[in-house]
C-alpha positions in Angstrom: 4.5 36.2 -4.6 4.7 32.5 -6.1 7.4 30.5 -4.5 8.7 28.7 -7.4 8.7 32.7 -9.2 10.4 34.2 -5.9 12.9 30.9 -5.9 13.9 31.5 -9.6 14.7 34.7 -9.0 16.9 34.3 -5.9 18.9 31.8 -8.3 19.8 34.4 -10.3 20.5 37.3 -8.2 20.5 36.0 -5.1 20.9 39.5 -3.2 19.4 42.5 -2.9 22.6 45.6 -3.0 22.4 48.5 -1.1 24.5 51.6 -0.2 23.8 52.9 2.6 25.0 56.9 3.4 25.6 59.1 5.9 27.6 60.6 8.7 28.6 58.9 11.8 26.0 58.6 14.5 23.4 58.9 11.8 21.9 55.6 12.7 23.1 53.9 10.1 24.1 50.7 11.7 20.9 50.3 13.9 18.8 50.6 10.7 20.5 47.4 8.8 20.9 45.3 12.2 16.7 45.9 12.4 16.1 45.0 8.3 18.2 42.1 8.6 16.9 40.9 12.7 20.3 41.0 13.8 21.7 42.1 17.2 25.3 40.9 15.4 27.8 42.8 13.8 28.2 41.9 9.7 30.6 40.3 8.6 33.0 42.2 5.6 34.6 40.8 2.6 37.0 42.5 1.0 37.3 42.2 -3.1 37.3 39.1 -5.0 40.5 36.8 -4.6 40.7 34.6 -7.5 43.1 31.9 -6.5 40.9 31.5 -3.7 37.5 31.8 -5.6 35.8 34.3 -3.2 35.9 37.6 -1.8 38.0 37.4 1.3 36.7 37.5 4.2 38.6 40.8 6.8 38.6 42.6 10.1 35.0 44.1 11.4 36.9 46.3 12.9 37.8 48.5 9.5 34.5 49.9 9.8 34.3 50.6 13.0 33.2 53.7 13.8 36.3 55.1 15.4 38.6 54.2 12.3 40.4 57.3 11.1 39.5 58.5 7.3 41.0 56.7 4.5 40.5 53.2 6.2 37.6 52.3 4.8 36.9 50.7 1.2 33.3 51.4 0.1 33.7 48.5 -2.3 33.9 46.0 1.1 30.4 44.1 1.2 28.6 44.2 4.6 26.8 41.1 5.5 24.6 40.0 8.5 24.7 36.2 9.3 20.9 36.5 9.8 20.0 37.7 5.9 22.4 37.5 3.8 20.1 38.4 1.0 20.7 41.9 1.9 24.3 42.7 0.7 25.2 46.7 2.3 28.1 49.1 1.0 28.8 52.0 3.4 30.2 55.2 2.7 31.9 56.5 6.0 33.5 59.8 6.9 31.4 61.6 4.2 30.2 64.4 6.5 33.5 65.9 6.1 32.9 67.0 3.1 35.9 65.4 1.4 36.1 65.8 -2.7 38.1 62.9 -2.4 35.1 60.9 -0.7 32.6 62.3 -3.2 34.4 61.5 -5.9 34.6 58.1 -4.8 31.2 57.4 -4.3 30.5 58.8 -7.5 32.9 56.3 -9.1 31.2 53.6 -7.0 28.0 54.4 -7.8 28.4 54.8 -11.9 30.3 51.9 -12.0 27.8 49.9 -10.2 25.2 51.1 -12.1 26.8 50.1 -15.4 27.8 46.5 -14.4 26.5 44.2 -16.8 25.3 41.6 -14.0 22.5 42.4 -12.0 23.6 40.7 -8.9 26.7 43.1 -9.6 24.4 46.0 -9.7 23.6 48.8 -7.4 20.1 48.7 -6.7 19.0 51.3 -4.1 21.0 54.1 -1.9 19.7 54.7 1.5 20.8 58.3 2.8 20.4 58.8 6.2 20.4 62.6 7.8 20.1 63.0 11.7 17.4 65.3 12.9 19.0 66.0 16.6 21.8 68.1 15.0 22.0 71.8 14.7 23.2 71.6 11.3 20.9 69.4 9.3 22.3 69.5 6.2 25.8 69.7 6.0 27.8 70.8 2.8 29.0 67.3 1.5 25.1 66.5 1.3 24.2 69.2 -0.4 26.8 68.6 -2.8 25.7 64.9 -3.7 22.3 66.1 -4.1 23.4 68.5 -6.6 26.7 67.2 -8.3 26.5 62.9 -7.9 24.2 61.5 -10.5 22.3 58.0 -8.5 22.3 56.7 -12.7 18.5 56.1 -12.6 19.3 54.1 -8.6 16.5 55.5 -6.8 17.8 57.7 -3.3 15.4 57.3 0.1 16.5 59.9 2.1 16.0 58.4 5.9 15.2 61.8 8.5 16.6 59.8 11.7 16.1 60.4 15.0 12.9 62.8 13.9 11.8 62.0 18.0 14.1 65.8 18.4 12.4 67.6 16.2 8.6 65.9 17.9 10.2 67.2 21.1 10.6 70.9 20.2 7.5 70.9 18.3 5.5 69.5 21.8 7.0 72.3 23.7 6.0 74.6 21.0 2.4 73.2 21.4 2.7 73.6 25.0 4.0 77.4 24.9 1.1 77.7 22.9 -1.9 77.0 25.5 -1.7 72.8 24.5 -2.5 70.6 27.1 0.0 67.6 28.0 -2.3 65.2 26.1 -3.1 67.6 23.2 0.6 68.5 22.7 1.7 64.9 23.0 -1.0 64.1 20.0 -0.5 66.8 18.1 3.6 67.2 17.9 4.6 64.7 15.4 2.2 66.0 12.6 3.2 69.8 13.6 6.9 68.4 13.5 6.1 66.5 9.9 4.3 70.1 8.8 7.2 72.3 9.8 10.0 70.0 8.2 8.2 70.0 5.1 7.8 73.1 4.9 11.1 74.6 5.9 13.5 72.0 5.2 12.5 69.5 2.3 12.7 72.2 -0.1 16.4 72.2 0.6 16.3 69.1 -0.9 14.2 68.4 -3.5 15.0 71.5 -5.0 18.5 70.2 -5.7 19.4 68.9 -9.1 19.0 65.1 -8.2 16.5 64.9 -5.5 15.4 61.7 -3.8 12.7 59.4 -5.3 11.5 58.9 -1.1 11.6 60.3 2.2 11.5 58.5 5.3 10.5 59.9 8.7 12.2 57.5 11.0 11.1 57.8 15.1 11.9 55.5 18.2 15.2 53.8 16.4 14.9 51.5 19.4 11.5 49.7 19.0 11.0 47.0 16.3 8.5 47.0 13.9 9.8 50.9 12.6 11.7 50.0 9.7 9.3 48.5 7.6 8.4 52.1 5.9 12.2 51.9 4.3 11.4 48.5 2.8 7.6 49.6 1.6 8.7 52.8 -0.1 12.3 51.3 -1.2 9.9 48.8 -3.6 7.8 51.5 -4.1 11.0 53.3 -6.0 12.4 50.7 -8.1 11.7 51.0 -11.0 12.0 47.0 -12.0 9.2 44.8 -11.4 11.8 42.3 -10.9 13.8 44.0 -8.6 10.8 44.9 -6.4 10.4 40.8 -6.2 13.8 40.6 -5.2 13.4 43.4 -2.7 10.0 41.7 -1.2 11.5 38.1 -0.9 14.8 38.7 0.3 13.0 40.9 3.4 12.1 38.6 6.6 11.0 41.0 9.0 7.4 41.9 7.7 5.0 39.7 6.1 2.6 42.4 5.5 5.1 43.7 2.9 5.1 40.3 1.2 0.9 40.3 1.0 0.6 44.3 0.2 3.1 43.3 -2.8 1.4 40.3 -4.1 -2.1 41.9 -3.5 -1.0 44.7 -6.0 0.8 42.8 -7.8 -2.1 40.9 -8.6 -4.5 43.9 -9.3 -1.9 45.1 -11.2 -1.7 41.9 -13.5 -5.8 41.8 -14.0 -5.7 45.3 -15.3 -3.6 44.6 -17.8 -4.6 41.5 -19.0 -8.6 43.6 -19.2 -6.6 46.3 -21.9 
């Protein structure tokens, strides 16, 4: 991407706005520390003060894990001192299945969708779903997939924690004649073939389905997250947003290059019709 392009753009929406979804100890955290390089908390402002000319700054601690329901605002603005061209929105306690909660997230997400700015506008949803639970999909996930309307935002679903269902496929491997070495080669694609098969359908049969799925393994490791930024710009739907996306990204420069490489084909091919 040109720098003078990438530099005007930043000027006028200067961050890229994400809400990120699911329940607690879905991973949620660890995935925007790694996009934005951090080992830091963010830091949360509260809504815009207009004596003071600024959202106000306010406690980390409101969305700490631990806080009961009903303490959280999913209007507050998460963040991280080490991108802040990433801007997150987090809608806690949802795996309880409150209307209340869906109801506001629904609000949040059709107002955010019809804001007339768009550095005011939501522009991707990032719904993570742990794989290490008995229950994969609980009933306040179906329920957005079926009832909450992303208003043409596109939804990458994030599998986390996918490593537990590599581990049961291994043994199956094993129980099955494998050898250490075969199993351990073979699990994650039998673990890929058997989610797809018995569990996507869940989803993408609902009403609203998601535009991309991520399988996300080894949460501890850098270098894993990239996939959520590749098939994020892949879903936009607005060249310029997809330049936003790519510039505001520090983590992989591959991204940046893939982008401008097609970006680049892509403007040849038109200018031949």
């Amino acid at each position: 991407m040109d720098t003078d392009e990438a530099a005007e753009l930043r000027a006028k929406c200067p961050r890229f706005r994400a809400l990120i979804v699911g329940r607690a100890n879905a991973g949620k955290t660890t995935i925007l520390k790694a996009i934005c390089n951090s080992t830091d908390e963010p830091r949360i402002y509260g809504s815009y003060n207009w004596r003071k000319g600024g959202r106000e700054e306010i406690d980390a601690d409101i969305v700490s894990p631990s806080v009961e329901r009903g303490g959280h605002d999913i209007n507050n603005e998460l963040v991280f001192s080490s991108n802040d061209g990433f801007v997150f929105h987090d809608s806690r306690g949802f795996e309880s299945g409150s209307t209340a909660e869906v109801e506001s997230m629904k609000r949040f997400i059709e107002e955010r969708a019809d804001a007339r700015s768009l550095d005011q506008k939501l522009h991707a949803i990032w719904y993570c779903i742990p794989t290490d639970n008995a229950r994969l999909l609980v009933t306040a996930e179906l329920e957005f997939f079926d009832n909450c309307d992303p208003k043409g935002v596109p939804v990458i679903v994030i599998f986390t924690k996918f490593d537990s269902l590599d581990a049961i496929a291994f043994t199956k491997l094993e129980e099955e004649g494998a050898s250490f070495e075969e199993a351990e080669a073979q699990a994650p694609q039998l673990a890929e073939q058997e989610f797809n098969k018995e569990q996507l359908p869940r989803i993408f049969g609902r009403k609203y389905a998601p535009a991309k799925v991520v399988y996300l393994r080894d949460m501890h490791k850098n270098g894993k997250y990239e996939k959520i930024i590749e098939l994020t710009t892949e879903a936009l739907s607005s060249e310029t947003l997809k330049m936003l996306l790519v510039s505001v990204q520090k983590t992989n420069l591959n991204i940046c290059i893939s982008y401008a490489l097609k970006r680049k084909v892509q403007q040849q091919m038109e200018g031949e019709i």
